[in-house]
Structures are given as C-alpha cells and as structure tokens.
N, C-alpha and C positions, 0 to 999 in steps of 0.2 A: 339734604339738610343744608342750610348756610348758614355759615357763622359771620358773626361781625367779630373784628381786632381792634382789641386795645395796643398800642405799642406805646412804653418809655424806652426813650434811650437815656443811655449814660456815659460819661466821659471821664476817667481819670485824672486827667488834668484838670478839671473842673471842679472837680471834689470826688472826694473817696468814699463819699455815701450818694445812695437815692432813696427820698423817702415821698411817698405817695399813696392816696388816694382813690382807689375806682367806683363811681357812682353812676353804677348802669344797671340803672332799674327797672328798666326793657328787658332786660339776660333774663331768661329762664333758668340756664346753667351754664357751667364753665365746661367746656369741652377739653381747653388743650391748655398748657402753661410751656415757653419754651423761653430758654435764655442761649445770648450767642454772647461771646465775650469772646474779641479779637485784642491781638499784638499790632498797635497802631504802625508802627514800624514795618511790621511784615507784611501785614494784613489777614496772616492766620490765624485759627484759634489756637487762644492760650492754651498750656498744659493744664492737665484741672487742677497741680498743686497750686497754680497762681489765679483758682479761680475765688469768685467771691463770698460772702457768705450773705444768706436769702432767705428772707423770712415772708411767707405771705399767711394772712388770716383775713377771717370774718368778723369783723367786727361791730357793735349796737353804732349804727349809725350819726348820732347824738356824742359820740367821744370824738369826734373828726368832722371839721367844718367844711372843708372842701377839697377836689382834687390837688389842690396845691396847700395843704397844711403844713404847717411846721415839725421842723423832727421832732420835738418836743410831745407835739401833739399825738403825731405817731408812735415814737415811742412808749408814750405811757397807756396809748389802746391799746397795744402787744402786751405791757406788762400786767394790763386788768383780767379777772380771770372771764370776764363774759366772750372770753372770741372764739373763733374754731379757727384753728392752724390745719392748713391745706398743706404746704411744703416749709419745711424746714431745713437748709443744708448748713452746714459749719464753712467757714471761708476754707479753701483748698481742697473742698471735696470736689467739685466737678465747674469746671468754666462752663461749658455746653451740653443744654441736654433738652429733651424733648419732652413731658410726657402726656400722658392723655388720659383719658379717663376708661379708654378699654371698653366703648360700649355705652356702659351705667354713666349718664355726666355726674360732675360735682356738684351738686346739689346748690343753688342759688338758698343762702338759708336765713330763717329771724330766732332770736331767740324771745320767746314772751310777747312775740305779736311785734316786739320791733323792728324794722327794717335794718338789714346790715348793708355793710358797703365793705369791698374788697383792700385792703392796705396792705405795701409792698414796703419790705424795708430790704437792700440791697447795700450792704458794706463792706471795707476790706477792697473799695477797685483802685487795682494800683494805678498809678500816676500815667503808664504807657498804656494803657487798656480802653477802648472803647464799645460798647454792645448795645443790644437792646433785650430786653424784655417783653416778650410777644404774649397775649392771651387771647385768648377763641372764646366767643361767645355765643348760644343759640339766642335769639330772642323769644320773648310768647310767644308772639301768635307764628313764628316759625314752628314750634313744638306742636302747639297745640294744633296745627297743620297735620301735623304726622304722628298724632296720638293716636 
C-alpha cells in the first residue's frame, strides 16, 4: 500500500490556533492521523496536560472555500450538524499520539451525493509549543490496485 501525507504545522508563538482545510479528492481513505506537539525550548514532547485540543471532521464541501479558510469559516462547518467527526480530543488530553485505522480505513465519505473535504481545528497551543499534524492517505487507484 502507499500513502500520500498531508502535513500542517503549528507554532505557538504564532497563534494559539490552527484552522484548516483538506481537499484531497484523489484519497480513497484516511489511513492514519498523527499529532507531535514539542517544548520549543527542549525539543521534547509536551506532557499531554499541556497538549492541545483537536477537533477533525468531514465536512459538505460547499461550507469551506479552500485549504486556507478563515476560522470563521471553519468554525461554523464544525458547528453545522451535516459533518462526521473522526477525532475529538479536549486541550490537555494528549500532546502526541498516533492512531490508525487498525486495518478498516476511515472511510473518505459525502453525505447526499456531496463531496466532503477534511477540516482540522487545533487550539489551546501554548505560546512555547511547536508540532505538526500528520495524515496518511490511500489514493484511488492505490486501493483500487489492491481491491
């Protein structure tokens, strides 16, 4: 299998939010979501009480104009009820973590025929923190290779 990676990064010092977009409409499915959240200072990872809090859904494409929308705009896709929410964590639950789909991918999904697109809302990074946010993607005709 090969995946293709989305990566954001983020910077605390630069603001204590990330809000974003994913429009990869090649991905058959999401394989893996990973976040690393370092102590700029040290260069280790944070404790997960100072990690951040993470929100990712699926979103109707048409609520989000592009990978670089405003928080606004993100924000109020997450608060419509048409999304699917993949990972939800509260700020200080975990700075780093891995997961994967164990197998079964996450499901690239539409709802009503319409095309969604992936949006990350990532807040709460304290001012010394710097990470990224990694996601793993199959493509079609990767899958449909190995169907």
């Amino acid at each position: 299998m090969i995946c293709r990676t989305t990566v954001r990064r983020f910077d605390g010092a630069q603001g204590s939010t990330l809000h974003t977009a994913i429009f990869n409409h090649e991905a058959a499915d999401l394989r893996f979501v990973a976040l690393a959240t370092l102590d700029k200072g040290t260069g280790l990872y944070l404790d997960a009480a100072q990690g951040p809090a993470l929100a990712i859904a699926w979103v109707p494409q048409e609520r989000v104009r592009d990978e670089a929308s405003a928080v606004a705009e993100i924000d109020a896709a997450l608060a419509n009820p048409d999304q699917v929410p993949l990972l939800v964590l509260a700020a200080g639950e975990r700075a780093v973590f891995y997961v994967s789909d164990a197998g079964s991918p996450f499901p690239a999904v539409g709802i009503k025929g319409s095309p969604m697109v992936l949006v990350v809302r990532l807040t709460d990074i304290t001012a010394a923190a710097h990470g990224q946010l990694t996601l793993g993607w199959v493509q079609q005709e990767t899958r449909s290779m190995h169907a």
